[in-house]
VORO-578949 format. One record per residue (C-alpha): residue number from 1; residue in three letters; x negated, y, z negated. Coordinates in steps of 0.2 Angstrom, whole numbers. Layout:
pos:code:east:north:up
NUM:ala:X:Y:Z
...
***
This chain:
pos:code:east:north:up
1:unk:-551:1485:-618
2:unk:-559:1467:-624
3:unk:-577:1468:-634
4:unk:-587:1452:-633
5:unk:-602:1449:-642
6:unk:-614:1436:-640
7:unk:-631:1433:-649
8:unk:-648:1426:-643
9:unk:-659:1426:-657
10:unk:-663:1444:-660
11:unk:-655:1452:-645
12:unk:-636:1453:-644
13:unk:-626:1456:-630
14:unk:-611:1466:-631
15:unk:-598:1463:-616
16:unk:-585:1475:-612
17:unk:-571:1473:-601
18:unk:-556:1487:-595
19:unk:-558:1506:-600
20:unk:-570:1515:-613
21:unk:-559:1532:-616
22:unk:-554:1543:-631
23:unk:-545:1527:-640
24:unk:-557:1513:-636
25:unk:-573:1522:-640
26:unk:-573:1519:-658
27:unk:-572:1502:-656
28:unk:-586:1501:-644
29:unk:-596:1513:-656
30:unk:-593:1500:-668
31:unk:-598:1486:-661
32:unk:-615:1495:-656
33:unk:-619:1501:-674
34:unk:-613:1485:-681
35:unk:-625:1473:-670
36:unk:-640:1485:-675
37:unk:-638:1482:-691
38:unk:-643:1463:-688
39:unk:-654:1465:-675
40:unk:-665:1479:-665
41:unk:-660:1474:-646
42:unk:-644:1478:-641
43:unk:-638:1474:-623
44:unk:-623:1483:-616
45:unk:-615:1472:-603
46:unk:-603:1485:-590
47:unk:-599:1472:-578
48:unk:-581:1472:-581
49:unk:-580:1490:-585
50:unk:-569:1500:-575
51:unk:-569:1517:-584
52:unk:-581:1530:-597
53:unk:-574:1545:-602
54:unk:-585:1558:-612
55:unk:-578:1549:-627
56:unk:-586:1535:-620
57:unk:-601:1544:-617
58:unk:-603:1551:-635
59:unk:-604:1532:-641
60:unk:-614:1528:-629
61:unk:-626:1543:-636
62:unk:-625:1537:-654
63:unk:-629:1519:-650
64:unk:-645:1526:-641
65:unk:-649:1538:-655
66:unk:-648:1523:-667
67:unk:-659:1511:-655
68:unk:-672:1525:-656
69:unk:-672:1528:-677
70:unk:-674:1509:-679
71:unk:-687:1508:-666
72:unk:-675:1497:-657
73:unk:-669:1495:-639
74:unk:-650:1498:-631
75:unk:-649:1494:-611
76:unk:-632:1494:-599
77:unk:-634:1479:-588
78:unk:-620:1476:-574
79:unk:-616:1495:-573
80:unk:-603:1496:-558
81:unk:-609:1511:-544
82:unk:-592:1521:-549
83:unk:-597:1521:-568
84:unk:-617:1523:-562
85:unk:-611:1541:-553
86:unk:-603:1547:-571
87:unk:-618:1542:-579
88:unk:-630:1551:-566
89:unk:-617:1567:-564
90:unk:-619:1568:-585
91:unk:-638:1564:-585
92:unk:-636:1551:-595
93:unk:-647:1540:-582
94:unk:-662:1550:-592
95:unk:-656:1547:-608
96:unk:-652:1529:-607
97:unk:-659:1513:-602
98:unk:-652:1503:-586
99:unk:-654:1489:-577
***
């Protein structure tokens, strides 16, 4: 798994490419919670994502948890329909913003 991040102002953009699982979730927790503490927009781009597992879920969780105690946002853009089904099967399309 690769993490790129990218800033634009006050909005950055975090990039992940290969599979979010039980060993590459920290670091994609980590980048989440790191960017918030520069700014309160964080974009998650899931365009070369090719796998979530819960693990992935549960950082997924804490980064929106965060957005929401810093009044911030946290939005997946470029979610692939194979990881929008796991995110609609866990319900996490109420929980999260998507574009």
């Amino acid at each position: 798994m690769q993490i790129t991040e990218t800033r634009d102002n006050e909005v950055i953009t975090i990039a992940i490419e290969g599979r979010v699982d039980t060993n590459t979730s920290p670091q994609v927790q980590d980048a989440i919670l790191k960017s918030f503490q520069k700014v309160n927009q964080v974009v998650l781009d899931f365009s070369q994502c090719t796998y979530v597992s819960s693990a992935g879920l549960r950082a997924l969780l804490i980064g929106q948890k965060t957005a929401s105690s810093k009044k911030g946002t946290m939005k997946l853009v470029h979610v692939p329909e194979i990881l929008m089904n796991v995110l609609q099967m866990s319900g996490f399309v109420n929980i999260l913003t998507i574009e």
